[in-house]
N, C-alpha and C positions, 0 to 999 in steps of 0.2 A: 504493500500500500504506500500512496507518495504520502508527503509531507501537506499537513495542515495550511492552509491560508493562514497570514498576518492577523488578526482578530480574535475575537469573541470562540470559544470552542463552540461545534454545530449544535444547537440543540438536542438532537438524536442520541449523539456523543454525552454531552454532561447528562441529563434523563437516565441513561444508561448509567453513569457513574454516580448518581443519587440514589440509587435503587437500594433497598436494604440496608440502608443505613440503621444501626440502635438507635430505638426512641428511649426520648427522655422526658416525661410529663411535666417537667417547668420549660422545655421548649413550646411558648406556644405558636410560634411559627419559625420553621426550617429550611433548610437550604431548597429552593427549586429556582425553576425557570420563573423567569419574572419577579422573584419577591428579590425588594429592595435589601431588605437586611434581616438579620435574627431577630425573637423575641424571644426574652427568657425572663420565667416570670421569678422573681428573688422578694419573700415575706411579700410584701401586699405593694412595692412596686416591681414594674416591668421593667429589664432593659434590652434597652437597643442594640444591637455590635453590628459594625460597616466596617470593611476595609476597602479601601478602594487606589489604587496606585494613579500616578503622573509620570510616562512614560516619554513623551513629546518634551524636546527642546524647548522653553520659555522661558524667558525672565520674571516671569510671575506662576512659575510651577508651584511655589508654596501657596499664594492665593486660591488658584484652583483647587489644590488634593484639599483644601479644608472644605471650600464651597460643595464639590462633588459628592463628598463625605457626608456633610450636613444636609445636602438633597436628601439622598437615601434614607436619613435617621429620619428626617420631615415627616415622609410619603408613609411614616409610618404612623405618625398620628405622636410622637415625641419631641422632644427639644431636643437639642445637642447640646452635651453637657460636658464632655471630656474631650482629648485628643490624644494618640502616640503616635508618632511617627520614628519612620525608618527611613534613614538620607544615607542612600548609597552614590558615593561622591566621584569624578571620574579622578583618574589616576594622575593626569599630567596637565590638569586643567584646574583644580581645586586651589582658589586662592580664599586668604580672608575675607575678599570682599565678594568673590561668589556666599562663601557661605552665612555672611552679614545679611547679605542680600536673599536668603533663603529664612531664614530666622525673622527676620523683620515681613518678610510676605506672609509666613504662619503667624506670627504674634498679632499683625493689625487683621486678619481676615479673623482668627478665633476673637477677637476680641469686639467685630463688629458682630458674630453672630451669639457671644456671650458664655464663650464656650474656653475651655481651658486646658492649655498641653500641657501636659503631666506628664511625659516622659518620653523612651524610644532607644533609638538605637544610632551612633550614627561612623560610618568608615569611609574611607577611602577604595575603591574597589577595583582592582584589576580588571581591565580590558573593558572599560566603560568608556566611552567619548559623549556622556551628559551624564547632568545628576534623575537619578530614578531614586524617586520618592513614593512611599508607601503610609498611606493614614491607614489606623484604625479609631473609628469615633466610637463612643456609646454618647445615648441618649436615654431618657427618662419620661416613662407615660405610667399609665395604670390601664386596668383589661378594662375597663368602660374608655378608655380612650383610644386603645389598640386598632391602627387599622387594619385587621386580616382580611385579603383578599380572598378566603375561602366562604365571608358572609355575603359573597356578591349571589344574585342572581338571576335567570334568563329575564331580556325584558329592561334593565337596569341600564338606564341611559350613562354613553361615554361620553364625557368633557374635555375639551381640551385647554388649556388658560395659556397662554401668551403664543408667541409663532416658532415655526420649526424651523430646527437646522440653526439659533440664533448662535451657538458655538461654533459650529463650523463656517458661518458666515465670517465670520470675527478671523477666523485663523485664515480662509483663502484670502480675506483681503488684505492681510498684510504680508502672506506667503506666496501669495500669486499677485503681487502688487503691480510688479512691470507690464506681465501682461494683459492685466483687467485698465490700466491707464489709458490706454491706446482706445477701449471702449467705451468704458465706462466714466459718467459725470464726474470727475472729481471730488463734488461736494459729497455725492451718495458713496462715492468709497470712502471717502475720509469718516463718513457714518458707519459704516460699516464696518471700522478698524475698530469702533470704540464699542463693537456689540456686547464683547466676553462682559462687560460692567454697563452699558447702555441699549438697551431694554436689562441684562445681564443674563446670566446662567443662573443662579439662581432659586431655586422655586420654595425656597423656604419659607417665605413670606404669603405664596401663593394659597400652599399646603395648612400652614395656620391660619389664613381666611378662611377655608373650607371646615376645616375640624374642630372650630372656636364657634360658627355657625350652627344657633342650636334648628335652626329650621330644614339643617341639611346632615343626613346621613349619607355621610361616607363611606362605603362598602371597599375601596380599593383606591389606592395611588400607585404613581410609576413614575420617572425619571428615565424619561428617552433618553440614550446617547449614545454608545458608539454602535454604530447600524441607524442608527436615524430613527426615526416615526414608524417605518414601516417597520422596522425591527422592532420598538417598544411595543405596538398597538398587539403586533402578534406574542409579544412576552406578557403584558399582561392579559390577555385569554387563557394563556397556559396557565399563570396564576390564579387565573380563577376556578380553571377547567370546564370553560363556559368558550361558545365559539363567540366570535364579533361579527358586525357588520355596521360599515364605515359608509360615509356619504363624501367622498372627495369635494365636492361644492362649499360646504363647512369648515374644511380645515383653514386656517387662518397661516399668511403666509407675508412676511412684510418684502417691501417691494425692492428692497436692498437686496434682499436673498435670492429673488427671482431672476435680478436682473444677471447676479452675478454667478448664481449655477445654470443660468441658461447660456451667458458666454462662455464657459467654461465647458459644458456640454455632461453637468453634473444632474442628475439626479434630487431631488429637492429630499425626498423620502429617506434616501438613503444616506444622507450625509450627519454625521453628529450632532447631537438636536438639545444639549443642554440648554435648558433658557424655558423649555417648556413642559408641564404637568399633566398629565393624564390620570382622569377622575373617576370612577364607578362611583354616581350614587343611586337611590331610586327615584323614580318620577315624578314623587310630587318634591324633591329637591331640587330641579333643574331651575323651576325658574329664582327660587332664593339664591340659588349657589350663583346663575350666571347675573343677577341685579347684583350683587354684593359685587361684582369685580368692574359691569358697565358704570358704575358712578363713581369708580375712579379712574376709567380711561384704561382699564385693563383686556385684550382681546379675550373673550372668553366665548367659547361656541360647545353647544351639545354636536357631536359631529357621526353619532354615531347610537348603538344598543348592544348589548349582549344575548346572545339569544341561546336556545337549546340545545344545538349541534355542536359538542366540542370541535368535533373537526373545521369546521367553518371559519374561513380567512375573507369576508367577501370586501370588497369595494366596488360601491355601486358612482360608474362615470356617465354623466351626464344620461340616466334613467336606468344604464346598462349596467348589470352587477358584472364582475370578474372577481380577480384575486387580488389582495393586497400584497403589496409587491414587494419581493423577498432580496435581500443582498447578502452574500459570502462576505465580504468583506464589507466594511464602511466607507461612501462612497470619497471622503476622504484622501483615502488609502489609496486604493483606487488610481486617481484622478496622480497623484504623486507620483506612483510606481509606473503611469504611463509617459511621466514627464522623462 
């Protein structure tokens, strides 16, 4: 058998390596497809455990691995309340001020989201050319606040709050910069650079509208990202073990991202999609949950339902259903590896 694609292992693959795992009765939700992070229930609170790495080249890779981390803990109906990381540093490239400049991006990001690093690990690492950074967050809820995406079901309309792809938007345009110049507005790309923190990535803020909301029960959250929308939308279904079905006319797409994965000849679906929240609640939720975010200028769209058929991928174009559409790798990636 050849070698794995760059990415995400295939869902078939991890499935398969989740199978029989020991249960433990203060897990109240465990490792699978789609679920954002652990729940373990300790005396009368819940917590959280994420870990989630920063593998890509940036000067704000510590910003990210806390934001990414703090998503995941969100979507779970908790706060982020700890940090550890692990800074594997490269070998011929680690100076003070790399690692200043690593330390000072963790300290202000935990600290705007009120969260605190408590420890980790950190070296020097042979045969590295960046640093690879590794979070582990806990967070803190209780079972009346838990969002487990096994209480979702058929019928339970899907949300989406803010636009897709708004990370991957942020990184073409300052990585594909020369050659989106030559097309694109200047003004819309220089917007476009400042995505990762304007709309942001983010959805922690999103997530605690929705779960602070007592007119709306939240049956499931998700945090698209690497694979895009059309990767998330089909992770969380497996999450639920409920199929979907998707209205493409719905999804909300801002017009930076359009212009600039249609020059590029990207994939809109499939491209890294931090910045935006996927919601399961039930029906009479929808219109609380989507007024609570229109009156403050937040995109928010039911874009979709869950229905009866686990197997069920559908995305219905312009009246015609097909399939919601799958990518091996993140189109990302992708789009790089053909440069």
């Amino acid at each position: 058998m050849g070698s794995l694609p760059v990415g995400k292992l295939p869902h078939d693959l991890l499935h398969a390596m989740l199978q029989d795992l020991p249960h433990d009765p203060d897990v109240l939700v465990g490792p699978g497809i789609g679920r954002d992070a652990a729940a373990v229930r300790v005396g009368e609170q819940v917590l959280i455990f994420k870990t989630d790495p920063i593998t890509f080249p940036t000067d704000d890779a510590g910003w990210y691995l806390v934001n990414i981390n703090a998503n995941d803990i969100a979507c779970m109906g908790a706060a982020p309340k700890w940090l550890l990381v692990t800074a594997l540093l490269p070998e011929n490239d680690t100076t003070p001020e790399l690692v200043s400049t690593l330390f000072s991006s963790i300290r202000d990001a935990t600290a705007g989201l009120g969260c605190t690093l408590i420890g980790g690990h950190t070296e020097i690492t042979e045969g590295l050319d960046r640093p690879i950074l590794v979070g582990q967050m806990i967070g803190v809820t209780d079972e009346q606040r838990l969002v487990d995406p096994t209480r979702a079901r058929p019928g339970d309309a899907v949300l989406m709050i803010g636009g897709i792809a708004v990370e991957g938007t942020a990184i073409l345009a300052t990585d594909a910069e020369d050659t989106l110049r030559e097309t694109i507005d200047p003004d819309m790309l220089d917007r476009a650079r400042t995505f990762a923190r304007d709309p942001g990535i983010s959805v922690v803020s999103y997530a605690q509208r929705l779960t602070s909301n007592r007119d709306v029960d939240v049956r499931a959250m998700h945090d698209p990202t690497e694979g895009g929308l059309g990767t998330g939308l089909r992770e969380i279904a497996d999450a639920t073990g409920y199929g979907i079905q998707i209205d493409q006319s719905s999804v909300f797409i801002h017009a930076e991202t359009s212009a600039i994965t249609s020059e590029l000849g990207i994939h809109p679906w499939g491209l890294i999609a931090s910045g935006a929240l996927l919601a399961v609640v039930d029906q009479q939720s929808v219109q609380p949950a989507l007024e609570s975010f229109s009156e403050s200028g937040i995109p928010a769209h039911q874009i979709g339902r869950l229905t009866d058929n686990p197997s069920e991928r559908t995305l219905i174009v312009n009246g015609v259903p097909g399939k919601i559409p799958e990518f091996a790798v993140d189109e990302i990636a992708r789009y790089f590896a053909d440069q």
